[in-house]
Steps between C-alpha positions, in 0.01 A plus 500: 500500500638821353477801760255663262257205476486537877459803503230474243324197724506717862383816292210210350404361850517896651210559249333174612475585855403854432253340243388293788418806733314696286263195408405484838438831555322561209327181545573346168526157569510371193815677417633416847452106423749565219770632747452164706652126408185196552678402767542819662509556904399786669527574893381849622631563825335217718162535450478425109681193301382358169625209280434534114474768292092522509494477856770789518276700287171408694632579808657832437126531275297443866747691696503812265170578429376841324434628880851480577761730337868376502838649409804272478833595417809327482821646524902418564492172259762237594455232208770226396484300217586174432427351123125474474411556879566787710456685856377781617496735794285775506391767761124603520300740618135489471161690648153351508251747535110330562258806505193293627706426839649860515858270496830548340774248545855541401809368577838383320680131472702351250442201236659223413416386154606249237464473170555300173525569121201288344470507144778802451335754755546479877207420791450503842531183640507579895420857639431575887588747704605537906359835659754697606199710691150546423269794680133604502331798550128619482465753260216696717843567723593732219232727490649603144521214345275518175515219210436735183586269265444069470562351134339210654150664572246509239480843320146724526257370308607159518 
């Protein structure tokens, strides 16, 4: 492996992960079972694990639905190759803001991921991620708080 092929493969799998994020975020799951091998695992924390990629996607599906807003972003990557597989270290920070409960959760950790080049392009085989710290607060303890905007929320008229 030349240094520019990996160089070309981390740059590929940086653009997977970030790929990854947005999906869930923007709650395209379709798209997001693209970023994910078949036999993908997935452990959130301690409270969420999931074998498969259609159980990955169903879970994070019932976890995120359109009453919950979620920003994830992943930062300081840390990603070794080795042929066709690869690792990756990646630090997150993330907010969950649920309106109906008056809730917003946020908190950093950092993931440990895997991956593998199937059929020329790479996938997440293994993702999870250990809280470094997670908080809560109730929004009606910040008297300003105001959501103006939700891309998840139906428009007027709808």
């Amino acid at each position: 492996m030349t240094p520019t092929d990996r160089r070309d493969d981390i740059d590929a799998i940086k653009s997977l992960k970030y790929r990854y994020l947005r999906c869930v975020d923007l709650r395209l799951w379709e798209e997001l079972a693209d970023t994910l091998a078949p036999e993908v695992s997935a452990s959130y924390g301690r409270r969420l694990s999931y074998t498969g990629r259609d159980e990955v996607v169903a879970g994070l599906k019932g976890q995120m639905t359109d009453d919950v807003i979620t920003e994830h972003q992943a930062h300081h990557p840390e990603i070794e190759v080795d042929g066709d597989t690869a690792t990756g270290r990646w630090y997150l920070q993330d907010r969950v803001i649920v309106p109906a409960f008056d809730t917003m959760i946020f908190g950093s950790a950092f993931y440990e991921d895997t991956y593998a080049r199937h059929d020329g392009r790479w996938v997440i085989t293994s993702t999870g991620y250990k809280r470094t710290y997670e908080a809560m607060i109730n929004l009606k303890d910040v008297p300003s708080f105001q959501l103006t905007d939700n891309h998840l929320a139906a428009a007027d008229g709808q």
